[in-house]
Structures are given as C-alpha cells and as structure tokens.
N, C-alpha and C positions, 0 to 999 in steps of 0.2 A: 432870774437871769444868772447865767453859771458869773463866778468871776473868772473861772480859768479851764481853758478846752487845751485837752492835751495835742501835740502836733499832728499835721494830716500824715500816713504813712505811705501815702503816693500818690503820684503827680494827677494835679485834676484834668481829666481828659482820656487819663490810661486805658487800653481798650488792650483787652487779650481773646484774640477769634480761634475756635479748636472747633469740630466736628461736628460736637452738642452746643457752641452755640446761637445766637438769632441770628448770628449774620451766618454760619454755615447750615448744615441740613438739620438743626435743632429744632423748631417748627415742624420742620416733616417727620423727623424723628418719634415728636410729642404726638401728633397726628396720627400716627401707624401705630402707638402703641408701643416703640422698641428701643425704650430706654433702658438704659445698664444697668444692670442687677447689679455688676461690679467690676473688681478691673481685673484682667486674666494677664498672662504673660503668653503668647503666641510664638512661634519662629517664624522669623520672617518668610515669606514662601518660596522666594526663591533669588537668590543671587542677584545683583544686577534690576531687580525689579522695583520699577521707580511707579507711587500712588498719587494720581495727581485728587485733592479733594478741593472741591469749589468754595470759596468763601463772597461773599460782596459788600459792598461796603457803603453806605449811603451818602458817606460824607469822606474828607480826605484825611489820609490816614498818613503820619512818618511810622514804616518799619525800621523797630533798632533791635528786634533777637527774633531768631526760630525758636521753638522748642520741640522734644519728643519725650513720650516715654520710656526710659529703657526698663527693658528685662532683667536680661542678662549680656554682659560685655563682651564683644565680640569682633572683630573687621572695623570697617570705616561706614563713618554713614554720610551724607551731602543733605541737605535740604535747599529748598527754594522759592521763589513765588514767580509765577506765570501771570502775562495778558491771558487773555482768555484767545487769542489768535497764537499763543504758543512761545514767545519774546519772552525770555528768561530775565526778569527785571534784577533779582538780586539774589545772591547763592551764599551758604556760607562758606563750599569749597568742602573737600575730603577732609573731614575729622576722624581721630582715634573715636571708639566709640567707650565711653566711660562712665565706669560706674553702673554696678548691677540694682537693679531695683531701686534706680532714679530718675529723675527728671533732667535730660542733657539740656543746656541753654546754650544755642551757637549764636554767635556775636556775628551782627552781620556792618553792612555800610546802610547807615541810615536813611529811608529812603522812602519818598511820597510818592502814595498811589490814590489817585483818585480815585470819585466816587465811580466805581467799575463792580466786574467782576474778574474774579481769579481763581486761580489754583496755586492752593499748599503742594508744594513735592514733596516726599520723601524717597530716597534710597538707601540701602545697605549693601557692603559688597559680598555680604558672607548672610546663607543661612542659620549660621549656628548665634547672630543677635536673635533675641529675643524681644520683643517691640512689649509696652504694654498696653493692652485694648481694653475696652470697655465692653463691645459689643461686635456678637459674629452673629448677624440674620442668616435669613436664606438667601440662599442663590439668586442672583436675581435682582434683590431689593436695594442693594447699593447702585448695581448700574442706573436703576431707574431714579436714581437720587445727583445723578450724574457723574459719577465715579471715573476716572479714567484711568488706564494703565497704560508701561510700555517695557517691554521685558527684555534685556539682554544688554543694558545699559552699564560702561562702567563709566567709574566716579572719575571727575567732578559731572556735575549733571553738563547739559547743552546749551549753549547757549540759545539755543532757538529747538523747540522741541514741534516741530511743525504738526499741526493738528492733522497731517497725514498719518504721521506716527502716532498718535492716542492711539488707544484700541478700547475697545469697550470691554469694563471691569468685569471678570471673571472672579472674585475674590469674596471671600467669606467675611473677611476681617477689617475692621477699620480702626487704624492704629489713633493711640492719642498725643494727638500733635496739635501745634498750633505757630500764632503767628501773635507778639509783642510790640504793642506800637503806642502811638498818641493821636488823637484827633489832632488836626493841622488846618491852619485858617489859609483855604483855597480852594480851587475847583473841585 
C-alpha cells in the first residue's frame, strides 16, 4: 500500500469529445480504416463556411470551453454546439483568432446537455486561418459520417441554424476541434 498518491490533475468526470472520439465518428473512423497518419495545417476552405460535426452523448454533460486547432492566425473564428433540430444551445461569440500552431480554448457559459445528439460548429471569417487537421478522406466519406455544412455565414454564428439550411458536406477536411465539459448528475 502506497503511503502517499500524488494529487489527481483533473476533475473526476472530465470528458473532452473531438471528431476521433467514441462519442463522435471515432468508431466509424476505426472501422473504415481512416485514422490520422498526422496533423496537417489546411486553409480553411472558404470564408463564412461554418462545419457542423455530430457528437452524442450517453449521459449528461456541463459544457464549460470549445476548442480548435489553430494553424495559422488569421480573421475571427465562432464556435458552437447545436440540438440536432438546429437551436444554437451555446456559442462562444467572434474571437480574434490566436496564436499559430496552437490549440485556441473559447470560454463559453456553462451549460447542460443531455443525453442527446449534437453538433460541434465551427466557423472562420477569413480563408487565410489555417485549421489543424488530422485527416482529409475522399469525397464523400465525411457526408456519409453525417457531416453538415452551411456556406456564406458571417460571425457570430445563428442562433437557430434550421436544418433547412444544412446542406450536405462537400468537404475533404475535417478540422480538430472539440468540445470540454463534465459529466453532470441528470437526464
């Protein structure tokens, strides 16, 4: 028996959900075979073009940060999480985008989502951000992972992005971003 266990370095419960993993398309990812050789830096593809990626969650979650990764520093970027009916639950609002070949953390209002499904947003208002990605499949393979976009949006995001407005992902690239929270004792 130890006499002395050094402190825990974070909260018991911490859940961080990004693209690779079980709660978003990581699973399907392993399954298909098309995990990340590595991380690449991309330009973002186009202005105004906002990613919605699905995540879900078995049990109930408080969000307290977004994240992405940056490239290169560029315009503003917004993030968010969606109902899966389109109801913009929590945004962190237009940020400067900072700091090149880092991981940005947007502080949001802490906020419980139940056991559901959603979408991560991202947007940028400028091509010349650089996102960092993991992985570019083919054509195709993201939609079918349920991928959504919506093009010509400027920042802050909407507060209701009506699932008239998705459009089905056209995109090679799937940025690395995520979403910071806690398990939370409720629905």
């Amino acid at each position: 028996m130890l006499d002395f266990q050094p402190p825990r370095l974070s909260r018991p419960g911490e859940i961080t959900i990004h693209p690779w993993s079980m709660q978003s398309l990581g699973p399907q990812l392993i399954l298909m075979g098309q995990l990340a050789a590595g991380i690449n830096n991309t330009a973002w593809p186009a202005a105004g073009l906002v990613m919605y990626i699905p995540f879900g969650i078995p049990e109930a979650v408080t969000v307290t940060k977004l994240w992405c990764g940056i490239g290169s520093a560029s315009g503003n970027v917004d993030m968010g999480v969606y109902a899966a009916d389109g109801t913009l639950l929590v945004s962190a609002g237009t940020t400067l985008v900072a700091g090149a070949s880092a991981l940005q953390v947007l502080d949001v209002t802490d906020t419980m989502l139940s056991r559901g499904v959603y979408y991560v947003a991202l947007v940028f208002s400028s091509t010349s951000s650089a996102v960092s990605i993991s992985w570019t499949p083919a054509a195709g393979i993201l939609q079918s992972l349920g991928l959504l976009e919506q093009a010509s949006v400027t920042l802050p995001l909407a507060t209701n992005a009506s699932p008239a407005t998705f459009a089905k992902f056209t995109r090679t690239v799937l940025p690395f971003c995520g979403v910071q929270g806690y398990r939370t004792v409720g629905p």
